[in-house]
C-alpha positions as CSV (number, residue, x, y, z in Angstrom):
1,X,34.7,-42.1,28.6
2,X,34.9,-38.9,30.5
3,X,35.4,-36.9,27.1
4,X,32.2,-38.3,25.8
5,X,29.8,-38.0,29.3
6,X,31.2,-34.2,29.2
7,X,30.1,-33.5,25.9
8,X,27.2,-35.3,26.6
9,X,26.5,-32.7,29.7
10,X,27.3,-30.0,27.9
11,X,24.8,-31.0,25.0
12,X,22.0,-31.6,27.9
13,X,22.7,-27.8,29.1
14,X,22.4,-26.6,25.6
15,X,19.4,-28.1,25.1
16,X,17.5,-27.4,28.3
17,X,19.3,-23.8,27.9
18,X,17.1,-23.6,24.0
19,X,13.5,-25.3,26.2
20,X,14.1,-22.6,28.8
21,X,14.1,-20.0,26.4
22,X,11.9,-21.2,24.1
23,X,8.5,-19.4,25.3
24,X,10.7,-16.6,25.7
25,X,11.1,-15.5,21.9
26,X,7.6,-16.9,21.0
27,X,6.2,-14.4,23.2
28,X,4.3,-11.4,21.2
29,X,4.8,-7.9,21.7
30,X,2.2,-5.4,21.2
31,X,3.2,-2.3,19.4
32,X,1.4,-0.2,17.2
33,X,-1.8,-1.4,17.9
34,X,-1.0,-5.0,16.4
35,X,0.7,-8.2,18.0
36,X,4.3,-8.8,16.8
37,X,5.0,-12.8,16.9
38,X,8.7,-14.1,16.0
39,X,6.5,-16.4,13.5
40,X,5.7,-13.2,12.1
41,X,8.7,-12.7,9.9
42,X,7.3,-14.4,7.6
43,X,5.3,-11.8,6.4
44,X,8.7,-10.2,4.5
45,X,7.9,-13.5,2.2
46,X,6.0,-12.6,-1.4
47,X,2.3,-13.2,-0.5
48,X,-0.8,-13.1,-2.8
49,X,-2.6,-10.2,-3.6
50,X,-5.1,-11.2,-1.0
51,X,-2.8,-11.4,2.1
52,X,-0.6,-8.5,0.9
53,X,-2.8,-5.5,2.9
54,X,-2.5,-7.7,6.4
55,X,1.1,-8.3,5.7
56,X,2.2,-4.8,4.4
57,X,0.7,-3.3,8.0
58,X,2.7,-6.3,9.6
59,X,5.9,-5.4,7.7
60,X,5.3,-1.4,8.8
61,X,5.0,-2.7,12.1
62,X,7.9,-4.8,12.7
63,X,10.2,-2.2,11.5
64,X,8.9,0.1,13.7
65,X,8.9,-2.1,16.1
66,X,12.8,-3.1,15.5
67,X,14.0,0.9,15.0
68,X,12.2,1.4,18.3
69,X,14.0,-2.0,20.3
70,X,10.7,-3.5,20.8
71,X,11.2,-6.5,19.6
72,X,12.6,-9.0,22.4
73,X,16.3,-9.7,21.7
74,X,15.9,-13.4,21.3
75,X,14.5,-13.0,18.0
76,X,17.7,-11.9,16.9
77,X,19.0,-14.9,18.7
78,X,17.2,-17.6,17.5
79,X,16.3,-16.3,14.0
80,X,18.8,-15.5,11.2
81,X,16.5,-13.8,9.5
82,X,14.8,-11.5,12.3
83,X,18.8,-10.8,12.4
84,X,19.1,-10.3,8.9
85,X,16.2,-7.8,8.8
86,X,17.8,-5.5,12.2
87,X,21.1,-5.4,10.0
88,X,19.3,-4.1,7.0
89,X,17.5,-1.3,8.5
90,X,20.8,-0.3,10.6
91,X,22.6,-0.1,7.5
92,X,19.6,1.9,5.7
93,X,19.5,4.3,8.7
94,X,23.3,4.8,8.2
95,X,22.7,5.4,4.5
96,X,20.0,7.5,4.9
97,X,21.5,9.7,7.6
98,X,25.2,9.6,6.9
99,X,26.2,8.2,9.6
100,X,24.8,6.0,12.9
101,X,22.7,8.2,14.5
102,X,22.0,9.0,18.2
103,X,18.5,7.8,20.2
104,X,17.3,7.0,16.5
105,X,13.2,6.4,17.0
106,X,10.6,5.7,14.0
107,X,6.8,7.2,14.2
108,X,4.3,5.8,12.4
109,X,2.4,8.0,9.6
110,X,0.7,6.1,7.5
111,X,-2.8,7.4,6.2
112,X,-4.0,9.7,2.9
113,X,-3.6,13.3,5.0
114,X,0.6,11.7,5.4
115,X,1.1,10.8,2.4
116,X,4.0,7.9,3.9
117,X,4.3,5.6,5.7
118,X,6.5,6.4,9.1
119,X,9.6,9.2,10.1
120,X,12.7,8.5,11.2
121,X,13.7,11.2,13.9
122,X,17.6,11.1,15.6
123,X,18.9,13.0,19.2
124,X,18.7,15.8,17.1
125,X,15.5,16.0,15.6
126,X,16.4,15.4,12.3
127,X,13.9,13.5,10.4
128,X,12.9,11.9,7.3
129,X,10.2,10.7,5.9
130,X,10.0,7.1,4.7
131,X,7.8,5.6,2.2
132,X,8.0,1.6,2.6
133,X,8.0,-0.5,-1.0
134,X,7.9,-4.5,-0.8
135,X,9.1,-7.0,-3.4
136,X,10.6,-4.1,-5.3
137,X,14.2,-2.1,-5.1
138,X,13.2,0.8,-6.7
139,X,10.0,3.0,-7.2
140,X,9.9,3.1,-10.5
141,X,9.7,-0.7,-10.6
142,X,6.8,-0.6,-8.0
143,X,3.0,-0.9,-9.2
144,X,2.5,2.4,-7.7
145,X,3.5,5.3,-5.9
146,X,0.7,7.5,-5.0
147,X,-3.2,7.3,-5.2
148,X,-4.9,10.3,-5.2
149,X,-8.3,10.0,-4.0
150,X,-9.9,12.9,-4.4
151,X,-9.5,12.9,-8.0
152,X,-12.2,15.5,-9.0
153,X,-9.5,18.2,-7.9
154,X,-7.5,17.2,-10.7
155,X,-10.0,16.4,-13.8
156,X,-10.9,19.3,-16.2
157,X,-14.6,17.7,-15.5
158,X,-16.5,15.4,-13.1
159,X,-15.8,12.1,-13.7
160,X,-18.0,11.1,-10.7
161,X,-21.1,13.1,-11.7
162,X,-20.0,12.0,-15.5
163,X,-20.5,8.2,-14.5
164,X,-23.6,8.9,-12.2
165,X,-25.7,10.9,-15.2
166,X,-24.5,8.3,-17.9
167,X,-23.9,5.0,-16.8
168,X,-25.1,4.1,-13.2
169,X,-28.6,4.6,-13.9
170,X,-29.0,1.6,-16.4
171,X,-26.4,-0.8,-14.4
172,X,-28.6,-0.2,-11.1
173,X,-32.2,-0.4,-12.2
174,X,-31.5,-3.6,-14.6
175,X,-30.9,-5.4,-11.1
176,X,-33.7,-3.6,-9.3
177,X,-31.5,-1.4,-7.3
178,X,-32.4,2.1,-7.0
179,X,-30.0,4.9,-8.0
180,X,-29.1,7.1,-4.9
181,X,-29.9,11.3,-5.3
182,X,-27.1,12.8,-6.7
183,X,-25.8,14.8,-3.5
184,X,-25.6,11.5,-1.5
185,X,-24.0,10.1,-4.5
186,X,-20.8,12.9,-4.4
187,X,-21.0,12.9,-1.0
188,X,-20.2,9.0,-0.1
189,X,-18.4,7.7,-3.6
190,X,-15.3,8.4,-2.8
191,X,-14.9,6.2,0.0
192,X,-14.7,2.3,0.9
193,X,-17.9,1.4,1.6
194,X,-20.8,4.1,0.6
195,X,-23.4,3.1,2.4
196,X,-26.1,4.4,-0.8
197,X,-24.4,2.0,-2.6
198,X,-24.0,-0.9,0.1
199,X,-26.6,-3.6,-1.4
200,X,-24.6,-3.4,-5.1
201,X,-21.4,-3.5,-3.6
202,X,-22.3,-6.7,-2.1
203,X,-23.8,-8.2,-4.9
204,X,-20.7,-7.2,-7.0
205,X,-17.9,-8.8,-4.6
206,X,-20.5,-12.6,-4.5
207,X,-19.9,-11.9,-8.2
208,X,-16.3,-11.9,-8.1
209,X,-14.3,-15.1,-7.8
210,X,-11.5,-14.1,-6.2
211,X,-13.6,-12.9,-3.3
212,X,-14.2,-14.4,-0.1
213,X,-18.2,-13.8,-0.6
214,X,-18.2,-15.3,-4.1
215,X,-21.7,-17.0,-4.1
216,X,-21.5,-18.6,-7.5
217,X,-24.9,-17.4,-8.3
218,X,-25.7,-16.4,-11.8
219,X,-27.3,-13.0,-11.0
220,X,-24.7,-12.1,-9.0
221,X,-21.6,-13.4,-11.7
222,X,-23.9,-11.3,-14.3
223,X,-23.7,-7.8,-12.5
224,X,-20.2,-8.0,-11.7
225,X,-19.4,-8.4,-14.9
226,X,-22.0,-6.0,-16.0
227,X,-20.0,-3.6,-13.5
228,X,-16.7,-4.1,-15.0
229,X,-17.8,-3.7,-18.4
230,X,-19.6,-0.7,-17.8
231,X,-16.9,1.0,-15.5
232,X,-14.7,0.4,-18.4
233,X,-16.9,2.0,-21.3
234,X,-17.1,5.3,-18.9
235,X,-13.4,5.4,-18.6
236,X,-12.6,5.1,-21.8
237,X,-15.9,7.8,-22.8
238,X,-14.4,10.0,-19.9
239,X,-11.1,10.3,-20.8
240,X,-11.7,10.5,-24.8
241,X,-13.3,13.7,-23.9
242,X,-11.5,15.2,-20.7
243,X,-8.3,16.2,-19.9
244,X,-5.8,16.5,-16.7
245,X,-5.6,20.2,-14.7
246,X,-2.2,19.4,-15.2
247,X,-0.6,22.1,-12.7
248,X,-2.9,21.1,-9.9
249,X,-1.9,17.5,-10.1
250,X,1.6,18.5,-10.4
251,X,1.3,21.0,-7.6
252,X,-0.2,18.1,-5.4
253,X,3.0,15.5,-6.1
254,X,6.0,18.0,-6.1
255,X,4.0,18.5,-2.5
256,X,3.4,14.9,-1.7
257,X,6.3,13.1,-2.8
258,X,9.7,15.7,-3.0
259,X,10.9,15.2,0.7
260,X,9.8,11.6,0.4
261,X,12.9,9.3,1.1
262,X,12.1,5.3,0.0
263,X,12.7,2.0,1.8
264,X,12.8,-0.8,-0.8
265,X,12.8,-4.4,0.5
266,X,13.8,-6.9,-1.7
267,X,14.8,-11.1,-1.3
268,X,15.9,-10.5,2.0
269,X,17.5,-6.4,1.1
270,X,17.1,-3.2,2.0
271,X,17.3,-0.5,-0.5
272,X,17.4,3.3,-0.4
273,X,16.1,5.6,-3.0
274,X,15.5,9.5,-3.1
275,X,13.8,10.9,-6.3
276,X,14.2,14.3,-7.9
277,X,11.6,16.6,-7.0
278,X,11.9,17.3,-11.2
279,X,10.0,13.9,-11.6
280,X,7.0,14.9,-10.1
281,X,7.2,18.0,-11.9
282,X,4.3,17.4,-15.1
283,X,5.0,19.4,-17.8
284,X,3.1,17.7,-20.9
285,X,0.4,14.8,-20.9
286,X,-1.4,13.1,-23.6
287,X,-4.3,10.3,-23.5
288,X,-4.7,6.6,-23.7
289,X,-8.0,6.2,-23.4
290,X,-8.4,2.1,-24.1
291,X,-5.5,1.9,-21.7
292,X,-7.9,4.1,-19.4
293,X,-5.1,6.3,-18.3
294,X,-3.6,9.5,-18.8
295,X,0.7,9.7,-19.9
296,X,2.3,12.7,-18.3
297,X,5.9,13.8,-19.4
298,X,7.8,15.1,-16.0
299,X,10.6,18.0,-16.0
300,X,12.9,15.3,-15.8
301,X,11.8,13.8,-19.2
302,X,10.5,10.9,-17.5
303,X,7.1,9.3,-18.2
304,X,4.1,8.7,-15.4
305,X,1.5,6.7,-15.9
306,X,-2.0,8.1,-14.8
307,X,-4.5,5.1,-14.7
308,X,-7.9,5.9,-13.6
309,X,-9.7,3.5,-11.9
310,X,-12.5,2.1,-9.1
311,X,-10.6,0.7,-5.5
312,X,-13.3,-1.1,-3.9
313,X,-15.4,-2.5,-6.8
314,X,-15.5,-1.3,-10.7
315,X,-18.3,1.5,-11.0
316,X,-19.1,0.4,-7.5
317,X,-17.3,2.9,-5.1
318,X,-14.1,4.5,-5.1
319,X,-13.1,6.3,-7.9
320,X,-9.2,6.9,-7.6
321,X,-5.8,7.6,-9.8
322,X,-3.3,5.1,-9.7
323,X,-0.3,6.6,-10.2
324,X,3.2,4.4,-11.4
């Protein structure tokens, strides 16, 4: 009888031990301008395309937040995979510097003048800088690499002032919208939210089905597929009859993406990858204009695929490369 009222104590104390501790690891943290819950975790699960912008800045932040000892010790406690995750990234810092380094510290970077996402700087001020993949373990597997914005920089013409002279015109004035001057039109195109082209850009998204502001109206189904179609027709017209300043783009990622170092995260797994600066190195290209991209061959003899395309609604706003 004493055996079992003992290990009936001692399972009480464990027990009011896990209560009292309880609110402990479900506390946030705020780092990096974000709340870090242990619930949060989760977001190293495959989302869907909707939820994977929140949860990629999550992801950027918990590692951060982990390299820098932010994150309360009874996640690690209480959570094999919080656990998981601090093992991974001390093993990738290992990897990546050769051995375990000294007062490691990570500094978030993330942004189009960076060009990755965060650097990893030891005692001795050695750094590197990471470029964070999900769902992938290695680049060439990921749906992209780089996304040049400013794409005019690297087109033997306009496409821009191409799609402004030759297609916008008859999309916007068949929905009684009226078609910005040109100058505010270079000026603001190239970014989320233009304001010039505001009013279409909402009408395009209650359009869309997969958007939170789908109205189901007809008008507003018909121009968002009127959009698509004709953002199609120009980049197929565009590229048919242009071709790639193939030095500047290859200037821009020899620049961008040759001291890059990867973090892959895969099932649970950390991966590291360093590329060749010879793969970023375009020496050839050719066209596929139905696919609506440009092929370029790199030094390496590897292949890069140059897909042109609109970010924030098609022949709406935000012309860009995406480059894979």
């Amino acid at each position: 009888m004493t055996t079992i009222n003992n290990s009936f104590r001692q399972i009480q104390t464990i027990e009011r031990f896990i209560r009292n501790h309880k609110h402990k690891y479900q506390k946030p943290v705020l780092y990096n301008n974000q709340y870090i819950s242990f619930k949060d975790i989760r977001s190293f699960s495959v989302s869907t395309r909707k939820e994977n912008d929140t949860n990629n800045k999550k992801r950027e932040s918990i590692i951060g937040a982990i390299v820098n000892n932010i994150v309360p010790v009874d996640y690690f406690t209480y959570s094999y995979r919080w656990l998981n995750l601090k093992t991974q990234l001390d093993s990738y810092i290992q990897t990546i510097y050769g051995k375990q380094p000294q007062n490691i510290s990570c500094i978030h970077k993330a942004g189009r003048v960076n060009h990755y996402d965060f650097k990893l700087v030891d005692g001795e001020k050695k750094e590197f800088n990471i470029e964070f993949k999900f769902n992938t373990i290695s680049r060439e597997k990921a749906p992209q690499f780089v996304s040049p914005v400013n794409i005019t920089e690297y087109l033997e013409t306009n496409y821009i002032e191409f799609y402004y002279k030759n297609y916008l015109g008859n999309l916007l004035a068949n929905y009684g919208f009226k078609q910005p001057p040109l100058e505010t039109y270079l000026e603001e195109i190239q970014t989320p939210n233009p304001t010039s082209m505001l009013e279409a850009q909402a009408k395009y998204y209650r359009g869309c089905k997969n958007s939170s502001r789908y109205s189901g109206d007809t008008s507003d189904i018909e121009f968002y597929k009127k959009s698509k179609e004709i953002a199609k027709a120009s980049i197929v017209d565009f590229i048919s009859n242009s071709g790639l300043k193939l030095d500047v783009l290859s200037n821009y990622l020899v620049k961008t993406q040759g001291e890059k170092h990867y973090m892959l995260y895969k099932s649970g797994k950390l991966y590291y990858q360093k590329v060749d600066s010879r793969d970023y190195r375009l020496v050839s290209y050719m066209k596929e204009p139905r696919k609506q991209r440009y092929i370029a061959t790199t030094d390496s003899g590897k292949k890069i695929k140059i897909l042109l395309r609109w970010k924030n609604g098609n022949g709406i706003a935000f012309p860009a490369f995406q480059i894979s």
